[in-house]
C-alpha positions in Angstrom: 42.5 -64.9 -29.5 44.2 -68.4 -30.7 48.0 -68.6 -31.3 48.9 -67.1 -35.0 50.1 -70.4 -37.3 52.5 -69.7 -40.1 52.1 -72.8 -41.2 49.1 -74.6 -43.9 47.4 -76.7 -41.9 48.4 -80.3 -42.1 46.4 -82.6 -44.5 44.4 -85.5 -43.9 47.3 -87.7 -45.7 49.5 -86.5 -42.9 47.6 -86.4 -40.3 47.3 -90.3 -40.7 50.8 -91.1 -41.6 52.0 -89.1 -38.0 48.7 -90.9 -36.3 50.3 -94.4 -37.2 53.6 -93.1 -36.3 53.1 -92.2 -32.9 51.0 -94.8 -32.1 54.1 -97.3 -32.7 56.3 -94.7 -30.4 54.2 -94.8 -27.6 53.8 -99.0 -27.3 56.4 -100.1 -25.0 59.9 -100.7 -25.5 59.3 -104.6 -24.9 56.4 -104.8 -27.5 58.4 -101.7 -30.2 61.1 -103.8 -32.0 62.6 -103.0 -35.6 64.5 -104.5 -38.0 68.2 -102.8 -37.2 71.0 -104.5 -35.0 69.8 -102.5 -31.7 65.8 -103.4 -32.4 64.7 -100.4 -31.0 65.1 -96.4 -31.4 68.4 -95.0 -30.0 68.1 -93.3 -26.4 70.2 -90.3 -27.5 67.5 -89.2 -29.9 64.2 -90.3 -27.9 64.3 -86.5 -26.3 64.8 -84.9 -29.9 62.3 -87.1 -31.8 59.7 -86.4 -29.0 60.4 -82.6 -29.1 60.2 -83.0 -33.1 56.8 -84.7 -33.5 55.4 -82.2 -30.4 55.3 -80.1 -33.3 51.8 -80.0 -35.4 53.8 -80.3 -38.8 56.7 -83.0 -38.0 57.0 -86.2 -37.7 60.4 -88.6 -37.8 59.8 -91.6 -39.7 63.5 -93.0 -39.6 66.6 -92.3 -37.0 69.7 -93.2 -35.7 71.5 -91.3 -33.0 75.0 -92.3 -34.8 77.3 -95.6 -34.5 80.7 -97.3 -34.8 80.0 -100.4 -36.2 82.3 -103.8 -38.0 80.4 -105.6 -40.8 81.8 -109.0 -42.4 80.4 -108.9 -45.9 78.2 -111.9 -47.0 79.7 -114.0 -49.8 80.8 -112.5 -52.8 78.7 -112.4 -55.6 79.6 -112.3 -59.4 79.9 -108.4 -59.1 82.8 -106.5 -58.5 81.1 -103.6 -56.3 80.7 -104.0 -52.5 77.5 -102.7 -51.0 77.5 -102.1 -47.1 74.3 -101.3 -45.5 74.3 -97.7 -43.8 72.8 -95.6 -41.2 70.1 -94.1 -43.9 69.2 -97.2 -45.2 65.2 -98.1 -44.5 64.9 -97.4 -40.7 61.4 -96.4 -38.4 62.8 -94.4 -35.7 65.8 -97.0 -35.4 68.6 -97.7 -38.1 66.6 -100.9 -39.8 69.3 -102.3 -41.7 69.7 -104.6 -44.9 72.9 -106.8 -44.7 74.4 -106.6 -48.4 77.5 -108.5 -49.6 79.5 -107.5 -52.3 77.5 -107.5 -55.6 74.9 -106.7 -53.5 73.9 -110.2 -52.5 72.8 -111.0 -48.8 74.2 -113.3 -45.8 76.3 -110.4 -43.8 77.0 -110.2 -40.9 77.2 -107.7 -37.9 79.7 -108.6 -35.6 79.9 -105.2 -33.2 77.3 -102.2 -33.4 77.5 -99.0 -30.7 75.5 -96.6 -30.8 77.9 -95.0 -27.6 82.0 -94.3 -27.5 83.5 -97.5 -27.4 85.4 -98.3 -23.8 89.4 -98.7 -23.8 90.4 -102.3 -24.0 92.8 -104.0 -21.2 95.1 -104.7 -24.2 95.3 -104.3 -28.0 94.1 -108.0 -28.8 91.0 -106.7 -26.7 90.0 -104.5 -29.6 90.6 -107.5 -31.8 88.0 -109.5 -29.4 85.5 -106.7 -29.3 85.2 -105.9 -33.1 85.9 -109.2 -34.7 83.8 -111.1 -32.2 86.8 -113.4 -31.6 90.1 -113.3 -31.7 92.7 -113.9 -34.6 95.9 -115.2 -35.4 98.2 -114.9 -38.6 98.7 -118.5 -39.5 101.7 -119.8 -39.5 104.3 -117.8 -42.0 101.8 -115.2 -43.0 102.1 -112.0 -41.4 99.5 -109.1 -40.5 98.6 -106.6 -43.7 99.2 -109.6 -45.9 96.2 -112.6 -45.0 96.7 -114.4 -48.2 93.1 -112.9 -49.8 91.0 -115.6 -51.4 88.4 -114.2 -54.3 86.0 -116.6 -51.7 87.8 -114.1 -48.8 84.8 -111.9 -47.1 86.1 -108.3 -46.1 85.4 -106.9 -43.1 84.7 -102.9 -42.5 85.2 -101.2 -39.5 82.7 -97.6 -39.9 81.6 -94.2 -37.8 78.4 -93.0 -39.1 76.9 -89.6 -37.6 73.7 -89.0 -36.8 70.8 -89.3 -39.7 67.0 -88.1 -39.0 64.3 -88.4 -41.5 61.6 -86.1 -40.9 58.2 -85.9 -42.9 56.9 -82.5 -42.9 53.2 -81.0 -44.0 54.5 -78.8 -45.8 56.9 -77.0 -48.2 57.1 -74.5 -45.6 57.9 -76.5 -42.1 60.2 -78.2 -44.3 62.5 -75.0 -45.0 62.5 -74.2 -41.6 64.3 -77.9 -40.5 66.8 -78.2 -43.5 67.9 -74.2 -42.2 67.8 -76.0 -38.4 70.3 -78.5 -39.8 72.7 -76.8 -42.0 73.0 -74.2 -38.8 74.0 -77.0 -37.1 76.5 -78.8 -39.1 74.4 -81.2 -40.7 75.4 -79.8 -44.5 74.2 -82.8 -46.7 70.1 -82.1 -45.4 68.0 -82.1 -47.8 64.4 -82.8 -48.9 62.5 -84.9 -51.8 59.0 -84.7 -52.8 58.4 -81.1 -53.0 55.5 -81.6 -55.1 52.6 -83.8 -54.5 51.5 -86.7 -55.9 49.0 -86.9 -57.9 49.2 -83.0 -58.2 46.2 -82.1 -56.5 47.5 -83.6 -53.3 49.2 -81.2 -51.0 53.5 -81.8 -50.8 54.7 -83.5 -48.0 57.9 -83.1 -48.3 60.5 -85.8 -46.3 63.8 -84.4 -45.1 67.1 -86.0 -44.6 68.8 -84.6 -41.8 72.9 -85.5 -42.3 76.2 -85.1 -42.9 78.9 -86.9 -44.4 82.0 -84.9 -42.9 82.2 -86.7 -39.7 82.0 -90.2 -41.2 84.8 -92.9 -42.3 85.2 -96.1 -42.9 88.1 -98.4 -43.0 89.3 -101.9 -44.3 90.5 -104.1 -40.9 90.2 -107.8 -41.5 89.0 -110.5 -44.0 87.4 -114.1 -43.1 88.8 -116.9 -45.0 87.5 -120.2 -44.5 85.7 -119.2 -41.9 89.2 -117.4 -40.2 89.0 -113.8 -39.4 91.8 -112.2 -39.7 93.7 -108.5 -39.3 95.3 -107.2 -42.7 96.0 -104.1 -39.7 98.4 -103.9 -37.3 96.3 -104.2 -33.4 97.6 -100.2 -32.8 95.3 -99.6 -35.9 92.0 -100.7 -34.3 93.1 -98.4 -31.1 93.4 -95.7 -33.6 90.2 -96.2 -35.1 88.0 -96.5 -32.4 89.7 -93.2 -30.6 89.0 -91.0 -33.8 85.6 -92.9 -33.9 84.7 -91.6 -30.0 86.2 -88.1 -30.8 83.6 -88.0 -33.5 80.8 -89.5 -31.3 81.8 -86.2 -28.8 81.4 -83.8 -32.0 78.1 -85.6 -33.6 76.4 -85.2 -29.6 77.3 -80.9 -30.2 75.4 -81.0 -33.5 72.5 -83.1 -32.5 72.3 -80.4 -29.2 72.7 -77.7 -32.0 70.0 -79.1 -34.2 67.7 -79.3 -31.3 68.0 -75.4 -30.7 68.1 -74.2 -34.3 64.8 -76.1 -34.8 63.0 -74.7 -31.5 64.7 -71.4 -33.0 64.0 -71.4 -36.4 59.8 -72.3 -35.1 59.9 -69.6 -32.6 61.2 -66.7 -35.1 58.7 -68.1 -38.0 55.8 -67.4 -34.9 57.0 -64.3 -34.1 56.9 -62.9 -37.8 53.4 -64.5 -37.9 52.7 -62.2 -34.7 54.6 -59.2 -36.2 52.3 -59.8 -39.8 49.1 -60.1 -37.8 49.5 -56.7 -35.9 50.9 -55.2 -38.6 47.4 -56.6 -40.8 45.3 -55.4 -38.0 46.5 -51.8 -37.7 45.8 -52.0 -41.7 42.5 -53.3 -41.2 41.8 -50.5 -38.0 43.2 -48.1 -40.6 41.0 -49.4 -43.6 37.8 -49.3 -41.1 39.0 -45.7 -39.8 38.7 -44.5 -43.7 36.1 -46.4 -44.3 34.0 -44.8 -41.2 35.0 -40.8 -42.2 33.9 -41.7 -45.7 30.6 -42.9 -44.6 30.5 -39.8 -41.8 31.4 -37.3 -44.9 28.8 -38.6 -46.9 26.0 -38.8 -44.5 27.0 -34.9 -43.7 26.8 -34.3 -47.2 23.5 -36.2 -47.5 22.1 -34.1 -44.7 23.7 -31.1 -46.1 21.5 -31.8 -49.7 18.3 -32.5 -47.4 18.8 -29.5 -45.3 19.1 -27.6 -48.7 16.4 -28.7 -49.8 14.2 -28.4 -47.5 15.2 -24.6 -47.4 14.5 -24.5 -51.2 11.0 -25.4 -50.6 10.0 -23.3 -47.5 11.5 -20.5 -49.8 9.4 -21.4 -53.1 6.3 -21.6 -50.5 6.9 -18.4 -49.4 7.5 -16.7 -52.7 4.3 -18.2 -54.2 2.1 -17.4 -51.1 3.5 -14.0 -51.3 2.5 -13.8 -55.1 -0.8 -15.6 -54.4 -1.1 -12.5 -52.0 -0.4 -10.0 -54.5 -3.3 -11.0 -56.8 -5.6 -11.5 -54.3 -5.3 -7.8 -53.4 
């Protein structure tokens, strides 16, 4: 007898979409690029993703492991809002990122990405060097926290993001059992969308967004003017950051490890109920048969009983009328 499945079986639509999927996975890293700083899918999730899509009902279409990363906006537009590119914008199985300036125009810039803690620096102008991508000076008779801001003056964000793993599941059903893997495991903000399909008589194929926002921050350190980057933070302040930054990078690694066990879990417990539901449906089906077969046995006795009757009904009527065709004979 086949393993019991819990689950629908996937549809055609999904069974495509994962097809195409893999197929990109498995070309090698060389020939696999994508469109995010690194260019290819982070080695701390390549275990996880390939554990995830082993499953008939999964498949990851976007990841990143986490990152610290600095980003020097692109010149300001006329808006007033800054938008920064994130780890959950548009990635395939890597963090594919859009540079966005403020007022959401284009032209920024990464200057530092890790997708690892960050190594101590010899000194605190090494920080300076590793996350500005060069080194600044206040000019003369400025001093640092006060640059002399320009409304032309690009800002420049220092930013820990956890880890974030879209997964696109074949059913309403698998996809329960990943968003209760992640809030298990400290990923509170997962979540899915399209719960329903589209147009309605296609099966859902739900997408879930594995995340959190607790473990993330962001921070103000410098501004280029004129093409001069410099600190409005004191040196000390980038030590800081990057210290919290790899303390967070120790605590993201737990609940990616805890993720990875609540899903294999969360499967395993869904199978066994599946077991548990199929012997408890087969003793209900032996039991069914059981009645079934007395109720057949009770009414072929009773059939034979009727025959048996009547066949002793008729040897007694032959006997009464020989023993009156006897009688008036003599």
């Amino acid at each position: 007898m086949g393993k019991p499945h819990p689950f629908p079986t996937p549809g055609r639509a999904f069974v495509l979409k994962k097809q195409k999927i893999l197929a990109d996975l498995a070309r090698p890293e060389g020939e696999y690029a994508d469109a995010s700083p690194k260019g290819s899918v982070d080695a701390g999730l390549r275990d996880l993703i390939d554990r995830v899509n082993a499953r008939e009902g999964l498949v990851t279409t976007s990841s990143c492991a986490g990152r610290v990363s600095v980003y020097l906006e692109g010149p300001k537009g006329s808006g007033p809002s800054v938008v920064t590119a994130s780890a959950e914008e548009g990635e395939k199985n890597g963090p594919v990122m859009t540079a966005s300036a403020a007022g959401g125009k284009g032209g920024g810039e990464w200057l530092f990405v890790s997708h690892d803690p960050v190594g101590k620096a010899e000194d605190l102008e090494g920080y300076e060097r590793l996350l500005l991508g060069r080194e600044s000076r206040p000019r003369e008779g400025e001093v640092i926290g006060y640059p002399g801001l320009k409304d032309s003056s690009r800002l420049i964000h220092f930013k820990f993001e956890p880890m974030i793993l879209h997964v696109l599941t074949a059913s309403v059903e698998h996809a329960q059992l990943v968003i209760q893997a992640g809030m298990e495991a400290g990923f509170r903000e997962t979540g899915a969308v399209s719960l329903l399909g589209r147009p309605s008589h296609e099966e859902a194929t739900p997408m879930v967004a594995v995340r959190s926002m607790g473990l993330s921050f962001e921070s103000l350190i410098a501004a280029e003017t004129d093409g001069v980057r410099q600190l409005i933070v004191p040196p000390q302040y980038l030590k800081t950051l990057i210290q919290i930054a790899n303390e967070r990078f120790i605590e993201n690694q737990k609940r990616i490890t805890r993720f990875d066990a609540a899903l294999e879990a969360a499967f395993a417990a869904a199978e066994k109920r599946q077991e548990r539901e199929d012997s408890l449906a087969r003793r209900e089906r032996k039991r069914q048969e059981g009645l079934r077969r007395r109720e057949e046995l009770e009414l072929e006795r009773a059939r034979a009983a009727t025959d048996r009757e009547r066949r002793e009904d008729l040897a007694e009527e032959a006997i009464i009328e020989f023993v009156l065709h006897e009688q008036q004979v003599v």
